[in-house]
Biotite code that builds the C-alpha atoms (Angstrom):
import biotite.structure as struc

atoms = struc.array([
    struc.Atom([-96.542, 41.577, 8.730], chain_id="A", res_id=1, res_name="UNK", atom_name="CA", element="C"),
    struc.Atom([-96.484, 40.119, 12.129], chain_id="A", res_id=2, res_name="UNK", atom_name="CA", element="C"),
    struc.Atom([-93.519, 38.200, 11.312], chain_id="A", res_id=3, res_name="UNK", atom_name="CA", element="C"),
    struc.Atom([-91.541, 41.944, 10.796], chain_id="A", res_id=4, res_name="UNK", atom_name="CA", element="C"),
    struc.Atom([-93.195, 43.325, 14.197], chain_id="A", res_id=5, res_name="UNK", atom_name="CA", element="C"),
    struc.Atom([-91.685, 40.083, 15.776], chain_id="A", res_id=6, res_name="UNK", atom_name="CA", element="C"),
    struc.Atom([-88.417, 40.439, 14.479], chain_id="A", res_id=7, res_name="UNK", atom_name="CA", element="C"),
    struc.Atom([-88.185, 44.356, 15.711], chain_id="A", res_id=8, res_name="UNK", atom_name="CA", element="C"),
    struc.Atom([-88.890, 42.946, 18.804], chain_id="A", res_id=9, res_name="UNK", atom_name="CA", element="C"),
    struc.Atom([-86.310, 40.684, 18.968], chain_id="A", res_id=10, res_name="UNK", atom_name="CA", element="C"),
    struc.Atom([-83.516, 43.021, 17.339], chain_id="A", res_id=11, res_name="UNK", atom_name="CA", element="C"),
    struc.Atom([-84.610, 46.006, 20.512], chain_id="A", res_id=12, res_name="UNK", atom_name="CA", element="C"),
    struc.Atom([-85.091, 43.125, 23.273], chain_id="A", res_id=13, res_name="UNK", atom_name="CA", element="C"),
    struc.Atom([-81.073, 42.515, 21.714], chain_id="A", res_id=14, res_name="UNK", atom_name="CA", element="C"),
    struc.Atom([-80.052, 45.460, 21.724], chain_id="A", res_id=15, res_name="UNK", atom_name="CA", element="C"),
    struc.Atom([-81.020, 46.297, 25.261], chain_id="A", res_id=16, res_name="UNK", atom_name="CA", element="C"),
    struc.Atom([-79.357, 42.674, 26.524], chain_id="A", res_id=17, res_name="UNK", atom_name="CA", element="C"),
    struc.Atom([-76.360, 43.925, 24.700], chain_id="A", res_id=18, res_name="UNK", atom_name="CA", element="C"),
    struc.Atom([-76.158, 47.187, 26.376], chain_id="A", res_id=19, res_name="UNK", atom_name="CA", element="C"),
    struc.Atom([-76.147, 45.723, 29.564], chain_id="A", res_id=20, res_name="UNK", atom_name="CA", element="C"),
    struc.Atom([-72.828, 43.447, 28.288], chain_id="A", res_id=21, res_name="UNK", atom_name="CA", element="C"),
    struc.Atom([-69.437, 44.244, 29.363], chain_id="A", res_id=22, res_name="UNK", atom_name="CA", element="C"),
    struc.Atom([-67.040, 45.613, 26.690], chain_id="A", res_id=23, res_name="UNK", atom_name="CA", element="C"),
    struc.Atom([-64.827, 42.611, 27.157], chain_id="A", res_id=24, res_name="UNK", atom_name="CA", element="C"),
    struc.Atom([-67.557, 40.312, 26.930], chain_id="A", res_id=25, res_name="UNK", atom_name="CA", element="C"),
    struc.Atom([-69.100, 41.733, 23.530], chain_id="A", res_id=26, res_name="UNK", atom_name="CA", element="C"),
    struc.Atom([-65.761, 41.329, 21.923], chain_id="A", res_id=27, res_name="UNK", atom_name="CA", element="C"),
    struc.Atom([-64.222, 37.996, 23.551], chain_id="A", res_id=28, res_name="UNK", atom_name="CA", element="C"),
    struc.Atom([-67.332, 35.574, 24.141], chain_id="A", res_id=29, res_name="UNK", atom_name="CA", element="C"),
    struc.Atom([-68.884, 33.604, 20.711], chain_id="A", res_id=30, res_name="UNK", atom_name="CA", element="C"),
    struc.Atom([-72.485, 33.405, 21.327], chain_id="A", res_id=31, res_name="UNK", atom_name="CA", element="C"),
    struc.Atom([-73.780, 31.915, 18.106], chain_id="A", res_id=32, res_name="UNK", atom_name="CA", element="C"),
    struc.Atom([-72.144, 29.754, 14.973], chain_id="A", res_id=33, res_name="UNK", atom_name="CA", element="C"),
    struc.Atom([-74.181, 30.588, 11.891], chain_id="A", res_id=34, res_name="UNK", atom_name="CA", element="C"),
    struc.Atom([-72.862, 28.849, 8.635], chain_id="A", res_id=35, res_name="UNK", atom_name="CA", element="C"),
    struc.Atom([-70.148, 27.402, 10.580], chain_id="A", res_id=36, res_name="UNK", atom_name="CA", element="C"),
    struc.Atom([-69.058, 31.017, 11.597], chain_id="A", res_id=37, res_name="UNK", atom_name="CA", element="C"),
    struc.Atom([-68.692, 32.446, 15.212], chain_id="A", res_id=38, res_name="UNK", atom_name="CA", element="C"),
    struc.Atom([-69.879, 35.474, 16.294], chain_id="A", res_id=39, res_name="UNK", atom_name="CA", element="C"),
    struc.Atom([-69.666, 37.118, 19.147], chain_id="A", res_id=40, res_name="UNK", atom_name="CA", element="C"),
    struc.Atom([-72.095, 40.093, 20.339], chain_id="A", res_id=41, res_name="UNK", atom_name="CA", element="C"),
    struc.Atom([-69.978, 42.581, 18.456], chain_id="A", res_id=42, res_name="UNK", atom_name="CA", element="C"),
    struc.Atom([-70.173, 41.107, 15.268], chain_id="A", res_id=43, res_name="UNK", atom_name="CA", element="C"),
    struc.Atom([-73.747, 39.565, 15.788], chain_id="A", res_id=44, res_name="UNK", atom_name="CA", element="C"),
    struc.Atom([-74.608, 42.930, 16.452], chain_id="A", res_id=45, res_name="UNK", atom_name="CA", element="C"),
    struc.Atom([-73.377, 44.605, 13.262], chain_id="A", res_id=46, res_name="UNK", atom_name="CA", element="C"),
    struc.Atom([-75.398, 41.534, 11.509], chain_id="A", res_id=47, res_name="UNK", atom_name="CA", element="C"),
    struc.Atom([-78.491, 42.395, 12.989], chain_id="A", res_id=48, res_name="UNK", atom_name="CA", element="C"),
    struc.Atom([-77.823, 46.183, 12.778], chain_id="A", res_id=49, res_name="UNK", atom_name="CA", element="C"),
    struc.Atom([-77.281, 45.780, 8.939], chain_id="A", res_id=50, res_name="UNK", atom_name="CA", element="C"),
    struc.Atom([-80.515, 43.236, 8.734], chain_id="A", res_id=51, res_name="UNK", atom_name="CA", element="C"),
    struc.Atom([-78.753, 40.897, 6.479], chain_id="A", res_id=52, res_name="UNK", atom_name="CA", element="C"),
    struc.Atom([-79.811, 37.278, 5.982], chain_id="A", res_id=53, res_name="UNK", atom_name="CA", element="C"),
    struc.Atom([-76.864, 36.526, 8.779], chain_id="A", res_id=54, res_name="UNK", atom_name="CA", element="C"),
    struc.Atom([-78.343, 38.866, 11.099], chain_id="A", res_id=55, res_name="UNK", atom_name="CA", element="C"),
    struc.Atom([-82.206, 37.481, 10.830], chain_id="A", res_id=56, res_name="UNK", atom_name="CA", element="C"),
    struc.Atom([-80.422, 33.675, 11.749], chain_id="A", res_id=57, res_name="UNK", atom_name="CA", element="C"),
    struc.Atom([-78.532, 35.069, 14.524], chain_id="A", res_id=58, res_name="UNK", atom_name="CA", element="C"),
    struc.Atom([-81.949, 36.169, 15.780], chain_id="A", res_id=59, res_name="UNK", atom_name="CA", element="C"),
    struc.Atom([-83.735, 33.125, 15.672], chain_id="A", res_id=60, res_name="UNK", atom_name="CA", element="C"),
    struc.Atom([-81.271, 31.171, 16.945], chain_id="A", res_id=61, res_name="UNK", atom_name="CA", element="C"),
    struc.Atom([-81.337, 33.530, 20.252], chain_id="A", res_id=62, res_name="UNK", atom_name="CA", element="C"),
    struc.Atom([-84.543, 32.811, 20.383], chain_id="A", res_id=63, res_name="UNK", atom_name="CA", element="C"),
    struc.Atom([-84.644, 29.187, 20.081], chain_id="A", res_id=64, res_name="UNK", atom_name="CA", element="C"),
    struc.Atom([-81.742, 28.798, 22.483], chain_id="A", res_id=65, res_name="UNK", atom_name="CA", element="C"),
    struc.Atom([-83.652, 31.415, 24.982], chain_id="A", res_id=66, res_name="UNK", atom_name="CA", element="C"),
    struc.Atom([-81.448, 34.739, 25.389], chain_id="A", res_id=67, res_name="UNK", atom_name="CA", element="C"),
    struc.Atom([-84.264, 36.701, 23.159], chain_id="A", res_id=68, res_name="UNK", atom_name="CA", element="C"),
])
């Protein structure tokens, strides 16, 4: 249960980083490869959005590289 708390924490503590991103930004700049895959914010965002298994990687991988 923690472990769900913890990861709505780091999908609103995204959320409110993204907001703050330029429009050009969120669709030009890759922020994370998952699977071999870039994404940028856009596209990590409809990941996390949709809370698929892409999504929950994109989020620990912000964390471990410190954005979230």
């Amino acid at each position: 249960m923690k472990d769900s708390k913890s990861e709505e924490d780091k999908k609103l503590k995204f959320m409110k980083i993204f907001a703050n991103i330029p429009e050009k930004v969120r669709s030009e700049d890759i922020i994370v490869v998952v699977d071999d895959k870039p994404f940028t914010w856009n596209t990590a965002m409809i990941e996390i959005k949709n809370d698929t298994e892409t999504g929950k990687k994109i989020l620990k991988i912000l964390e471990k590289i410190g954005i979230l």
